[in-house]
VMD Tcl script that builds the backbone (N, CA, C; Angstrom):
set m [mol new atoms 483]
animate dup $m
set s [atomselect $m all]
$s set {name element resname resid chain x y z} {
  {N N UNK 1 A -2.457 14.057 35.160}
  {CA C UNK 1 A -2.395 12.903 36.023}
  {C C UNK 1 A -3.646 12.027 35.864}
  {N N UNK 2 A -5.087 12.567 36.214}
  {CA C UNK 2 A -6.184 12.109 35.628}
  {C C UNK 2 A -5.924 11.417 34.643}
  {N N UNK 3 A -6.187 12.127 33.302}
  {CA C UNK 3 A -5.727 11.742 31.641}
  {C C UNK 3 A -4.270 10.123 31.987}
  {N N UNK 4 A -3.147 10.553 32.499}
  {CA C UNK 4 A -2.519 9.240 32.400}
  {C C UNK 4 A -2.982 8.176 33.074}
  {N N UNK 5 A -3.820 8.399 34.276}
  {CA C UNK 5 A -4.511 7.129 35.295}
  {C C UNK 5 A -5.515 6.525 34.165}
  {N N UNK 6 A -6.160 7.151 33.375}
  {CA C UNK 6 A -7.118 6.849 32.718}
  {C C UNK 6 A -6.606 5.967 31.589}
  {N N UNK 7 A -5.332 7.164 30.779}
  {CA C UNK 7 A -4.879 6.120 29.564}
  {C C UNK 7 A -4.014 4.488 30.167}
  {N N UNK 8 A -3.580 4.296 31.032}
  {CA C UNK 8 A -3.502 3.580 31.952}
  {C C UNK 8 A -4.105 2.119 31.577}
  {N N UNK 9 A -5.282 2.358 31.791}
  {CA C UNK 9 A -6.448 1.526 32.583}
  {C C UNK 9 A -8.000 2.324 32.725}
  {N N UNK 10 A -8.503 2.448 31.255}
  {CA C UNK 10 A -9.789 3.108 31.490}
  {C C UNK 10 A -10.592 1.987 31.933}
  {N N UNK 11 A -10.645 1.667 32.623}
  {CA C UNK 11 A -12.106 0.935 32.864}
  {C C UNK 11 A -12.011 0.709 34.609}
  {N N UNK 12 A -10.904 1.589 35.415}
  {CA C UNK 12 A -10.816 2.276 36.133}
  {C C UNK 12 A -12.343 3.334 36.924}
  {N N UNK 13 A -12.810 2.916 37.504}
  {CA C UNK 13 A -13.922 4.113 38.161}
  {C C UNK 13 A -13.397 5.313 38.810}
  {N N UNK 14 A -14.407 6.336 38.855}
  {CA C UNK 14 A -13.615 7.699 38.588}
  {C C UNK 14 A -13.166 7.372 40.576}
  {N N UNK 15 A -13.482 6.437 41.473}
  {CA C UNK 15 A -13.141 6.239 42.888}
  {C C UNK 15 A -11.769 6.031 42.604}
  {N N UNK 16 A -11.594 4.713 41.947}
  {CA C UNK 16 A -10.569 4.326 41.810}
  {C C UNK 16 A -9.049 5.661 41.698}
  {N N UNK 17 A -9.286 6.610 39.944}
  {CA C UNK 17 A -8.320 7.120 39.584}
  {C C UNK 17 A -8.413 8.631 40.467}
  {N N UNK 18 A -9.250 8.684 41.660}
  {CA C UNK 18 A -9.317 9.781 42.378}
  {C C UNK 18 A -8.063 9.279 43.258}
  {N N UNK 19 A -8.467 8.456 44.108}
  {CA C UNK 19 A -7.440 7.803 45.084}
  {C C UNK 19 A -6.084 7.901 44.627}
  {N N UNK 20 A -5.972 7.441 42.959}
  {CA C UNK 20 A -4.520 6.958 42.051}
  {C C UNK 20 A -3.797 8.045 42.703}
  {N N UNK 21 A -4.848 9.784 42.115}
  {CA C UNK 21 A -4.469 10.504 41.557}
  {C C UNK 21 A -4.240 11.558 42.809}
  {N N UNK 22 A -4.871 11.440 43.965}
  {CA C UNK 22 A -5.094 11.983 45.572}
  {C C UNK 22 A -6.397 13.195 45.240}
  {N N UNK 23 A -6.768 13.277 44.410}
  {CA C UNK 23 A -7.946 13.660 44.202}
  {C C UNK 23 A -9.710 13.296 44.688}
  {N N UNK 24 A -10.436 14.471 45.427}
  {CA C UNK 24 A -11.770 13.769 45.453}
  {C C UNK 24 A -12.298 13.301 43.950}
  {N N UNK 25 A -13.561 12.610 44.367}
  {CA C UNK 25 A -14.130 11.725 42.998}
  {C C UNK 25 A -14.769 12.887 42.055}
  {N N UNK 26 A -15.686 13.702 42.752}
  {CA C UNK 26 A -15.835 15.183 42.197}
  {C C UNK 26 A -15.111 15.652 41.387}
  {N N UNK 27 A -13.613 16.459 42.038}
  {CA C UNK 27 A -12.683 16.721 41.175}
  {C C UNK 27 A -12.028 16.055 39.709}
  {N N UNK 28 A -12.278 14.483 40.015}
  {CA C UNK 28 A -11.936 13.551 39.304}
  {C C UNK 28 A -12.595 13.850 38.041}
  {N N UNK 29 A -14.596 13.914 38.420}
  {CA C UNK 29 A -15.498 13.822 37.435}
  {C C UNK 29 A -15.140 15.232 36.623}
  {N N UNK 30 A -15.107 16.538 37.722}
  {CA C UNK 30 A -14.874 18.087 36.745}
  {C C UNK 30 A -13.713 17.989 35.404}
  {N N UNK 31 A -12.791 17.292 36.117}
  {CA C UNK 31 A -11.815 17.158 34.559}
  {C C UNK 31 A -12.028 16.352 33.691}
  {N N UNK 32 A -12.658 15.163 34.131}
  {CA C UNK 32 A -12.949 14.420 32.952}
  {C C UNK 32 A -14.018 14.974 32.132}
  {N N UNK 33 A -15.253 15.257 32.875}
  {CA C UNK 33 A -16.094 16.136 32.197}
  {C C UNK 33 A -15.403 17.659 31.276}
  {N N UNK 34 A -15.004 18.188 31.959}
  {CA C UNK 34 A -14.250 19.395 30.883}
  {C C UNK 34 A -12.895 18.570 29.653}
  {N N UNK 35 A -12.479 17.000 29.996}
  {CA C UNK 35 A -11.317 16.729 28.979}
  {C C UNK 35 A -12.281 16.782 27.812}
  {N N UNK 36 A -13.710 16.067 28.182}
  {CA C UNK 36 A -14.648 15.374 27.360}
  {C C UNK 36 A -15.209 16.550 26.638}
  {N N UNK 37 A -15.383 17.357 27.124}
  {CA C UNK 37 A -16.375 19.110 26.361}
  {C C UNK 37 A -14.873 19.275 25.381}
  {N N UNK 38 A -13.640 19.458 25.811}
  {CA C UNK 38 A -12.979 20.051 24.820}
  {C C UNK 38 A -12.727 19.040 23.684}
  {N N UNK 39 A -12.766 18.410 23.906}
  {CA C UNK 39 A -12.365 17.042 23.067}
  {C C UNK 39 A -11.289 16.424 23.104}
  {N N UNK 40 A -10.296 16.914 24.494}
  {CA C UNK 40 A -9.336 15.868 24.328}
  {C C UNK 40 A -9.318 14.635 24.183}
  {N N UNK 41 A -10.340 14.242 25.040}
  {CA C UNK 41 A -10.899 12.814 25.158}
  {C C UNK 41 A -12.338 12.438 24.366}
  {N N UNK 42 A -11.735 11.913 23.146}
  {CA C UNK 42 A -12.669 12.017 21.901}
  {C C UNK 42 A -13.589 10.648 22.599}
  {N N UNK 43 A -13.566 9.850 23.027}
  {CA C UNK 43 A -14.185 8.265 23.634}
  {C C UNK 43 A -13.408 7.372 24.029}
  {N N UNK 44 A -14.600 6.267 24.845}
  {CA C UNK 44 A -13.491 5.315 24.870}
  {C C UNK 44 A -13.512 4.129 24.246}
  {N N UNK 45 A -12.850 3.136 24.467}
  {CA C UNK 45 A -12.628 2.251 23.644}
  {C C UNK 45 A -12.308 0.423 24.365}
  {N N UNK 46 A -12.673 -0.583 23.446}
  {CA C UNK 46 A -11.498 -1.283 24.549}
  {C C UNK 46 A -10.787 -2.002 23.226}
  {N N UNK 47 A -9.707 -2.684 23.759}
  {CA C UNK 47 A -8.664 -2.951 22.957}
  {C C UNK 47 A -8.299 -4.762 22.959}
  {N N UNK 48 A -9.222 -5.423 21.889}
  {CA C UNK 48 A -9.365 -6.335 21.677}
  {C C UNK 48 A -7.738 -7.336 21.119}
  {N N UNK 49 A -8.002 -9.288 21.036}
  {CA C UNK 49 A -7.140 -9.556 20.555}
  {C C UNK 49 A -7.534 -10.023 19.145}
  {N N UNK 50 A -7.399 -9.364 18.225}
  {CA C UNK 50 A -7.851 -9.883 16.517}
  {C C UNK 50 A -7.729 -11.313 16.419}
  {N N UNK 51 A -6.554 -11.438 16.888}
  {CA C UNK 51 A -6.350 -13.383 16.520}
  {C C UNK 51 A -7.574 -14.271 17.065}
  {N N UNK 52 A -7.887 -14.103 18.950}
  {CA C UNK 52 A -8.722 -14.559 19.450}
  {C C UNK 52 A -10.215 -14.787 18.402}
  {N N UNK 53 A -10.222 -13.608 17.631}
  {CA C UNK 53 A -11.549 -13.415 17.015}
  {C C UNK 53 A -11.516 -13.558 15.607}
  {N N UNK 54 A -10.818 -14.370 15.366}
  {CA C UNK 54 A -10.039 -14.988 13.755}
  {C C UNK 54 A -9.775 -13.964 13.063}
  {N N UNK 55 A -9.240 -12.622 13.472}
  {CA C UNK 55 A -9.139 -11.520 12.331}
  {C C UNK 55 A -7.443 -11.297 12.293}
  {N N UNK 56 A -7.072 -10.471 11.128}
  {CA C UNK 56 A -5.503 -10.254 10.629}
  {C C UNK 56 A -6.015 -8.892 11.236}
  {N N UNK 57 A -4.441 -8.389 11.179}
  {CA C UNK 57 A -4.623 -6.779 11.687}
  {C C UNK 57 A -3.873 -6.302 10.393}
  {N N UNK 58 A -3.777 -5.082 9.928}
  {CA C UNK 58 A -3.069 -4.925 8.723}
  {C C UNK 58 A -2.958 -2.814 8.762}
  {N N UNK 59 A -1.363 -2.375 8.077}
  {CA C UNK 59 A -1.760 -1.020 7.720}
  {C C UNK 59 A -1.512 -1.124 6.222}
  {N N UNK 60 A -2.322 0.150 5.929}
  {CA C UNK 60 A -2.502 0.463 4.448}
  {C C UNK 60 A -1.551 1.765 4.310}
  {N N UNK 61 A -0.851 1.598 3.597}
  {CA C UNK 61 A -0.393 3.195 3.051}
  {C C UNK 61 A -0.190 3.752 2.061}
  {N N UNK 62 A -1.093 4.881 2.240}
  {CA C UNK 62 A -1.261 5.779 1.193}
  {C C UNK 62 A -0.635 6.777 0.602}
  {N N UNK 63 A -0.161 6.786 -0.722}
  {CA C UNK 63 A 0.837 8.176 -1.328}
  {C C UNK 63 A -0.098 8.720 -2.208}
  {N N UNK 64 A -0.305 9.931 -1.894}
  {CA C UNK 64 A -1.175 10.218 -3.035}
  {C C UNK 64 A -0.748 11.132 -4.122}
  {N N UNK 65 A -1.790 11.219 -4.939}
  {CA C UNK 65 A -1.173 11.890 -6.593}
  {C C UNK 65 A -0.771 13.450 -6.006}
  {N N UNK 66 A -0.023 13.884 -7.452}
  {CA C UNK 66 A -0.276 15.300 -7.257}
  {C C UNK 66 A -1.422 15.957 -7.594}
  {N N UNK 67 A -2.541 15.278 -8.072}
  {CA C UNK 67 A -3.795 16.042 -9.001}
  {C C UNK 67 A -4.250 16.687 -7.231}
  {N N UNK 68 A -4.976 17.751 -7.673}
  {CA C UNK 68 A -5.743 18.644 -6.960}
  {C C UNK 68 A -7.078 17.591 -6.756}
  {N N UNK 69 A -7.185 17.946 -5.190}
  {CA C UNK 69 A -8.665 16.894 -4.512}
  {C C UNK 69 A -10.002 18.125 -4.891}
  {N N UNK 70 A -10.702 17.482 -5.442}
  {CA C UNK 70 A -12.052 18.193 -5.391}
  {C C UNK 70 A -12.631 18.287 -4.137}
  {N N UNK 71 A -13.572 19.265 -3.744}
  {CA C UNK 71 A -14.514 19.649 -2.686}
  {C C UNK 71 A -15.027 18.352 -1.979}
  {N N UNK 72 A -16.129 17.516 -3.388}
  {CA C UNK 72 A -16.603 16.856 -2.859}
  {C C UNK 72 A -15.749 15.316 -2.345}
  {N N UNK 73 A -14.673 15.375 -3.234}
  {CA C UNK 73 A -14.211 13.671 -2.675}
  {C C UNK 73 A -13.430 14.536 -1.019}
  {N N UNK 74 A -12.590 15.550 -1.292}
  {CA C UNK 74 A -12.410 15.952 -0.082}
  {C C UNK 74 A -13.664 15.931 1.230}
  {N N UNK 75 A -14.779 15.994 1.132}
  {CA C UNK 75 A -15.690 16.087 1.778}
  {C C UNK 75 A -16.105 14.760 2.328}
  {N N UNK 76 A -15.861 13.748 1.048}
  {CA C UNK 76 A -15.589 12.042 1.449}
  {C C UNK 76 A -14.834 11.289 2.225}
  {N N UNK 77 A -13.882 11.845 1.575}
  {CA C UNK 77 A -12.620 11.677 2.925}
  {C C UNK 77 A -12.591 12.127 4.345}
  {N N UNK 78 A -12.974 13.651 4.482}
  {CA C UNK 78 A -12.736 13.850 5.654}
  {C C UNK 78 A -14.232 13.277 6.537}
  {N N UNK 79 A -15.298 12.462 5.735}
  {CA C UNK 79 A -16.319 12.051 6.900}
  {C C UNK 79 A -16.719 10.783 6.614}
  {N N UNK 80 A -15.554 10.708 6.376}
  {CA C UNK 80 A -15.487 8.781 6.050}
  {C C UNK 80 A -16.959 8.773 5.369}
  {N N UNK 81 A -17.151 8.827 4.161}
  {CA C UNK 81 A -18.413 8.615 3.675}
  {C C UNK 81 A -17.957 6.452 3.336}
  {N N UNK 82 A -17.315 6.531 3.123}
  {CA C UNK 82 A -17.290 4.924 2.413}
  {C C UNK 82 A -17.508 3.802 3.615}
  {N N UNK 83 A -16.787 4.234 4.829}
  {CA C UNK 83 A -16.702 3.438 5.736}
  {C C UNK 83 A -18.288 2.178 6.159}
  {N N UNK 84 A -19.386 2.754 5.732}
  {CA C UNK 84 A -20.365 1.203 5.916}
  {C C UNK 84 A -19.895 0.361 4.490}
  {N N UNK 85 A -19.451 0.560 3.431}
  {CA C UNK 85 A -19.206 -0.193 2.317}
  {C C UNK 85 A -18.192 -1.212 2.832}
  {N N UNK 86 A -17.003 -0.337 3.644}
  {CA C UNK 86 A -16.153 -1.390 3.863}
  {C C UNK 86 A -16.636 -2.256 4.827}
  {N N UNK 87 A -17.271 -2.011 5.772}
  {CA C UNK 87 A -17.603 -2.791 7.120}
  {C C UNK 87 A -18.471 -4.124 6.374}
  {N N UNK 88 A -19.432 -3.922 4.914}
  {CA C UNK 88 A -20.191 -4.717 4.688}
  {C C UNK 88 A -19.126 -5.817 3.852}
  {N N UNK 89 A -17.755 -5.166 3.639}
  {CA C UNK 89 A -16.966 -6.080 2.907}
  {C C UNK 89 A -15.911 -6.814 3.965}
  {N N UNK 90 A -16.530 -6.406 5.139}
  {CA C UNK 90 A -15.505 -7.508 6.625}
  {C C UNK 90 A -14.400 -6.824 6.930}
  {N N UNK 91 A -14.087 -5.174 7.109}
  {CA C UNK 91 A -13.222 -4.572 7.230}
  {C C UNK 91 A -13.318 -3.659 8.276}
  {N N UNK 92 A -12.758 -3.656 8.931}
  {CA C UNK 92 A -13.383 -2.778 10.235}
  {C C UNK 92 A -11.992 -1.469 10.297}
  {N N UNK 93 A -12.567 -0.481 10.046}
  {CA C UNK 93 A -11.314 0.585 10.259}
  {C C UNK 93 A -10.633 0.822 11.842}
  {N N UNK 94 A -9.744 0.639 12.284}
  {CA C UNK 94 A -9.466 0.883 13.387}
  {C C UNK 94 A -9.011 2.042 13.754}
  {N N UNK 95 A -8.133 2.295 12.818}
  {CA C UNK 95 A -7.229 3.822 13.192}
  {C C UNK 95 A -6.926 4.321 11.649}
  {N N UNK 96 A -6.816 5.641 11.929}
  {CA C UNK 96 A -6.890 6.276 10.521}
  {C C UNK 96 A -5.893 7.806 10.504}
  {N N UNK 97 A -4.674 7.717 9.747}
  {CA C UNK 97 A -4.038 8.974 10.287}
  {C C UNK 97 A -3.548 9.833 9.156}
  {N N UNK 98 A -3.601 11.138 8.612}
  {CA C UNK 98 A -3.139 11.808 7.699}
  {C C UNK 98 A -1.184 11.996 8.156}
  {N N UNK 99 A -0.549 11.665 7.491}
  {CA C UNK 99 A 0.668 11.592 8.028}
  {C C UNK 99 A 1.216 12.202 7.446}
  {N N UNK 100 A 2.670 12.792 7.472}
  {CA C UNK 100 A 3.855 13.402 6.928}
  {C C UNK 100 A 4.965 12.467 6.771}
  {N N UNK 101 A 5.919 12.056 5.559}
  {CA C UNK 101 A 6.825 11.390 4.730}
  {C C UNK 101 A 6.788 11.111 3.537}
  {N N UNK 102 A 6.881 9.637 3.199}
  {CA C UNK 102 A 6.989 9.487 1.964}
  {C C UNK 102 A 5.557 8.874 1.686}
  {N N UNK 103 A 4.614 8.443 2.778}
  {CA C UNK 103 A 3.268 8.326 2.475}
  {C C UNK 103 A 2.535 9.422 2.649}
  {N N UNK 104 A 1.476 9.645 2.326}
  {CA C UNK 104 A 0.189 10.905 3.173}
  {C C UNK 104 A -1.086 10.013 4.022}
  {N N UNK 105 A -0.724 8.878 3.645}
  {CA C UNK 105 A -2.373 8.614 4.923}
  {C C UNK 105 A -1.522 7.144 5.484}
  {N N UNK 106 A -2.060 6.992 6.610}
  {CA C UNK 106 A -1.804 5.176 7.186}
  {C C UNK 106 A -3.542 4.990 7.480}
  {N N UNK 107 A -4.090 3.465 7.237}
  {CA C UNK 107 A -5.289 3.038 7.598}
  {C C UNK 107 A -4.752 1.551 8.598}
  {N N UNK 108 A -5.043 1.601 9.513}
  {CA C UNK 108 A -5.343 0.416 10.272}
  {C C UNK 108 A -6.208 -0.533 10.614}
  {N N UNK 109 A -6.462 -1.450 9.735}
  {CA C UNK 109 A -7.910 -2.246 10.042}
  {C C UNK 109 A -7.280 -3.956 10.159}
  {N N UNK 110 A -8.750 -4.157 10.586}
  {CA C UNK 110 A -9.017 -5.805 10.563}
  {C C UNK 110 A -9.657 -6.239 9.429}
  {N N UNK 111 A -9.814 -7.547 9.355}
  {CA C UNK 111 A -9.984 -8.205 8.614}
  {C C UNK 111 A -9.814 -9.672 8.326}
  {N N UNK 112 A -10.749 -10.828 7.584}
  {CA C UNK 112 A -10.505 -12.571 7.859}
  {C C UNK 112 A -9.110 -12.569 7.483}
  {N N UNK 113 A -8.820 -11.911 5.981}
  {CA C UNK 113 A -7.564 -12.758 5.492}
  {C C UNK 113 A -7.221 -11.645 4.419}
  {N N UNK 114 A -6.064 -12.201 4.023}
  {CA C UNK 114 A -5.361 -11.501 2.614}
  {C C UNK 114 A -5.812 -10.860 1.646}
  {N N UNK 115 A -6.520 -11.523 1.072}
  {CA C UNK 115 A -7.471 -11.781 0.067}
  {C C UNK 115 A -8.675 -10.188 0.259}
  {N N UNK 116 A -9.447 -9.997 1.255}
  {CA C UNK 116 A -10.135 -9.479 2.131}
  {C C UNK 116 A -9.238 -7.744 1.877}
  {N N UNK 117 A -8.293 -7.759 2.550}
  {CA C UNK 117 A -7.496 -6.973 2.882}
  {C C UNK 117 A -6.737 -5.698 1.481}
  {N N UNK 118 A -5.918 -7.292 0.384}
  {CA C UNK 118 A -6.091 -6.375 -0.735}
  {C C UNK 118 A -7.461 -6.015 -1.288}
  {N N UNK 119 A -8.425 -6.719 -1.504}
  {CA C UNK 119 A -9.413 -6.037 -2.204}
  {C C UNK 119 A -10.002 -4.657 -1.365}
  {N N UNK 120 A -9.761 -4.475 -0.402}
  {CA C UNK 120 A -10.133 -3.578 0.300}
  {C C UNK 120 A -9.145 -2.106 -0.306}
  {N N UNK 121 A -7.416 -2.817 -0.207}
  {CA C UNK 121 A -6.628 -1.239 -1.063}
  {C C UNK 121 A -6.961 -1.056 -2.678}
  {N N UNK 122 A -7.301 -1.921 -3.404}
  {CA C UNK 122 A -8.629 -1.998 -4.792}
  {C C UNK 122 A -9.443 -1.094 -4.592}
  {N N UNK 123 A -10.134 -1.363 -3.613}
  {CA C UNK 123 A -11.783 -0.577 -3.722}
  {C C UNK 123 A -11.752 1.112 -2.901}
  {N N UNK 124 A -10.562 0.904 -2.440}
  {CA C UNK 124 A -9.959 2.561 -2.016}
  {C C UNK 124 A -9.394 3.319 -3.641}
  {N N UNK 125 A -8.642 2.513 -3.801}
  {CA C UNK 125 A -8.399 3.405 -5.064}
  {C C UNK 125 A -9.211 3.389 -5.937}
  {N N UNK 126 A -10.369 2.581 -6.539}
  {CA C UNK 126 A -11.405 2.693 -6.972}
  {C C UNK 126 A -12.564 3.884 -6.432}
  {N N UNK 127 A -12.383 3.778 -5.465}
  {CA C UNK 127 A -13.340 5.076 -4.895}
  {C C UNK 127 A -12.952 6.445 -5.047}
  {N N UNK 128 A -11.674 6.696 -5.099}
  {CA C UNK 128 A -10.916 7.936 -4.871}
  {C C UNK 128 A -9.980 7.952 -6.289}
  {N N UNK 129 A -10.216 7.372 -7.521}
  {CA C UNK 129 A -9.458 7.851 -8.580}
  {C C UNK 129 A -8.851 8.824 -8.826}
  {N N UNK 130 A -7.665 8.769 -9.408}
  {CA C UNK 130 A -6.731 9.670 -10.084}
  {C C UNK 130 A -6.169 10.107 -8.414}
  {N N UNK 131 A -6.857 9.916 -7.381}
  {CA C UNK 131 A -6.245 10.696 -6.074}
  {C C UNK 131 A -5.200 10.250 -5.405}
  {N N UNK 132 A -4.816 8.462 -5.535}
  {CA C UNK 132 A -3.855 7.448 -4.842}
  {C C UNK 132 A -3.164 7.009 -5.947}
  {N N UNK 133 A -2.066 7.420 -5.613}
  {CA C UNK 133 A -1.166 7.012 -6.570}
  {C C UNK 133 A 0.084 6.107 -6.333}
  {N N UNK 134 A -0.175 5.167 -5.225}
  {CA C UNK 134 A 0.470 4.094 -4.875}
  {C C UNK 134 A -0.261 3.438 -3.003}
  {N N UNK 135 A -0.044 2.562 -2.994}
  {CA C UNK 135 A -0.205 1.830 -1.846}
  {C C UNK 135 A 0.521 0.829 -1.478}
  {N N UNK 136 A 0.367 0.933 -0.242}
  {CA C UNK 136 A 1.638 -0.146 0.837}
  {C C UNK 136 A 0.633 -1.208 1.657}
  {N N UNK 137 A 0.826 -1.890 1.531}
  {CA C UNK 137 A -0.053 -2.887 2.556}
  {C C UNK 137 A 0.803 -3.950 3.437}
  {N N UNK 138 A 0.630 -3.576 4.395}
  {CA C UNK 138 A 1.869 -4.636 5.514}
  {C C UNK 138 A 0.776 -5.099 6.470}
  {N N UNK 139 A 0.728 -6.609 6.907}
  {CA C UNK 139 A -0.067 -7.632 8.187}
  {C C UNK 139 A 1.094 -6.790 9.408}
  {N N UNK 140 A 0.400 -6.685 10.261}
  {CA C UNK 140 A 0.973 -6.399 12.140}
  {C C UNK 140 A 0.895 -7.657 11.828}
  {N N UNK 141 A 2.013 -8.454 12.407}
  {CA C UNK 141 A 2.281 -9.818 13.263}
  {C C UNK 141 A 2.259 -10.132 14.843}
  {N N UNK 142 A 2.532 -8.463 15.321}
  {CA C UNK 142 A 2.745 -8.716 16.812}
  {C C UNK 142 A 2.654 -7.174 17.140}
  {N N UNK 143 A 1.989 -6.975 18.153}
  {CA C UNK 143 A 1.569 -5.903 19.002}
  {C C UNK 143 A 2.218 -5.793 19.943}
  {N N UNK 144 A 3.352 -5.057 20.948}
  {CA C UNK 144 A 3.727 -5.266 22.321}
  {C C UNK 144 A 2.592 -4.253 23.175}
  {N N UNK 145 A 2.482 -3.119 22.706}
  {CA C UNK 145 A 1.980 -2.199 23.409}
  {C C UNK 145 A 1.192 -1.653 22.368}
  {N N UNK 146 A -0.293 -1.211 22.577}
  {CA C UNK 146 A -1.862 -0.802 21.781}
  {C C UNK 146 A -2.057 0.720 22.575}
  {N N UNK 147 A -2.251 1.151 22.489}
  {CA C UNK 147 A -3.026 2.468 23.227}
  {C C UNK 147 A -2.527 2.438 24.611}
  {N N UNK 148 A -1.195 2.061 25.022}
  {CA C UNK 148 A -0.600 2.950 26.289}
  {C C UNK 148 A -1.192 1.036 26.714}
  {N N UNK 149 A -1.372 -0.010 26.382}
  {CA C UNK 149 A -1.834 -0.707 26.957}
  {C C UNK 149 A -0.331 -1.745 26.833}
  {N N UNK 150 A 0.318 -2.649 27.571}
  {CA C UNK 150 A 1.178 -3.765 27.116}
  {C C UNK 150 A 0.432 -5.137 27.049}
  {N N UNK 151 A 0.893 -5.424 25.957}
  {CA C UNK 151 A -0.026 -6.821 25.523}
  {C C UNK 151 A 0.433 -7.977 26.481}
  {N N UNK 152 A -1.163 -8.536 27.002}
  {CA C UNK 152 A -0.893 -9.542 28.146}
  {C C UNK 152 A -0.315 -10.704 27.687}
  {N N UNK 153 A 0.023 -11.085 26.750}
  {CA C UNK 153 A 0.937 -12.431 25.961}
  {C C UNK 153 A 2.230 -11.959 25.512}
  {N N UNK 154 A 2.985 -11.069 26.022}
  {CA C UNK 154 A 4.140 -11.162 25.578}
  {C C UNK 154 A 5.073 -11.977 24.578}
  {N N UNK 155 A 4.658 -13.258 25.349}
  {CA C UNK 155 A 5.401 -14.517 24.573}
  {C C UNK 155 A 5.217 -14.759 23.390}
  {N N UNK 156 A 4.091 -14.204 22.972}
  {CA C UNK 156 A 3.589 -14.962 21.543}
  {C C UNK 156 A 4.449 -14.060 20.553}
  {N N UNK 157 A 5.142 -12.957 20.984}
  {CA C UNK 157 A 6.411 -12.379 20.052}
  {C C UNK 157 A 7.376 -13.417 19.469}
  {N N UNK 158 A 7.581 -14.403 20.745}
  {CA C UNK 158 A 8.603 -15.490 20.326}
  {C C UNK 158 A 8.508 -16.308 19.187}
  {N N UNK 159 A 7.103 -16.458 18.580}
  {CA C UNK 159 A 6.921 -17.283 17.710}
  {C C UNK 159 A 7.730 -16.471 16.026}
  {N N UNK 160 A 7.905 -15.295 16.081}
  {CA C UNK 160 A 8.399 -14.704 15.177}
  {C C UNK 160 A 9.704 -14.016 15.487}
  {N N UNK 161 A 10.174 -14.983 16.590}
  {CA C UNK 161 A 11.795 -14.035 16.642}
  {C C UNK 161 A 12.934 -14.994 16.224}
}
mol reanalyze $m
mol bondsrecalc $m
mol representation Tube
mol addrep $m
C-alpha cells in the first residue's frame, strides 16, 4: 500500500502517504526505510517532458550474436562502463532492460535529433563488436502513462491519431 501511494505520486511526504495509507508517519518511514535496505526501491526519480526540453525520446533494440561474451566486455556491460561517452555525445540513457524475444536488450534514451540517436546505435556496436548483431531503432511519439504516472497532456496524442 505504502510502495503504491508512493509509485502514485512520490513527491508525496511520508505525512501525506501515512494518512493515504491509515498508517502512523513512523510506520510509514520503517517500510520505506526497510523497501530502501532491500532494494526494492532502487531511487527516486522525476519524470520529465523531453519535448518541453527540445529532446526526442527513442528505443534501441538489441539482438545479439551468437559469439560467446568475454569476461571483460561482459563486465562493460553489466556496469555501464561507456555510459559518460554517451552522455558527452548528448545521449542520456533513461531505461535499460535485458529482455526475452526476438531482441535481447531494449535502451531508452534522449536525445536533440536523428542524426544524434543513430550515431549513438553506431558507436554501441562499435564498442561491443562481433557482440550485436542487428539493431532496431524506433522515436516514442507519445507517452500516455511513464512510471505509473498519466501524462498531463493527454491531447497532444491527437496530433498523431
Amino acid at each position: 500500500m505504502v510502495l503504491r501511494s508512493l509509485q502514485k505520486d512520490s513527491k508525496n511526504n511520508i505525512h501525506s502517504i501515512a494518512e493515504h495509507c491509515g498508517f502512523s508517519r513512523q510506520k510509514v518511514q520503517r517500510i520505506l526505510t526497510r523497501l530502501e535496505e532491500e532494494q526494492v526501491i532502487w531511487g527516486y526519480t522525476v519524470i520529465t517532458d523531453e519535448k518541453k526540453q527540445g529532446l526526442l525520446k527513442y528505443v534501441l533494440l538489441i539482438k545479439r550474436s551468437m559469439d560467446k561474451i568475454d569476461k571483460e566486455t561482459a563486465e562493460k556491460i553489466a556496469f555501464q562502463e561507456f555510459d559518460q561517452e554517451y552522455m558527452k555525445q548528448g545521449i542520456t540513457i533513461e531505461s535499460s532492460y535485458f529482455i526475452h524475444g526476438e531482441y535481447d536488450w531494449m535502451i531508452i534514451f534522449t536525445t536533440q535529433n536523428l542524426r544524434d540517436a543513430k550515431k549513438f546505435s553506431t558507436l554501441l556496436i562499435e564498442n561491443y563488436p562481433k557482440i550485436i548483431a542487428k539493431v532496431n531503432l524506433m522515436q516514442i511519439l507519445y507517452s500516455p502513462k511513464t512510471h505509473h504516472i498519466i501524462c498531463p497532456n493527454p491531447g497532444s496524442l491527437l496530433e498523431f491519431l
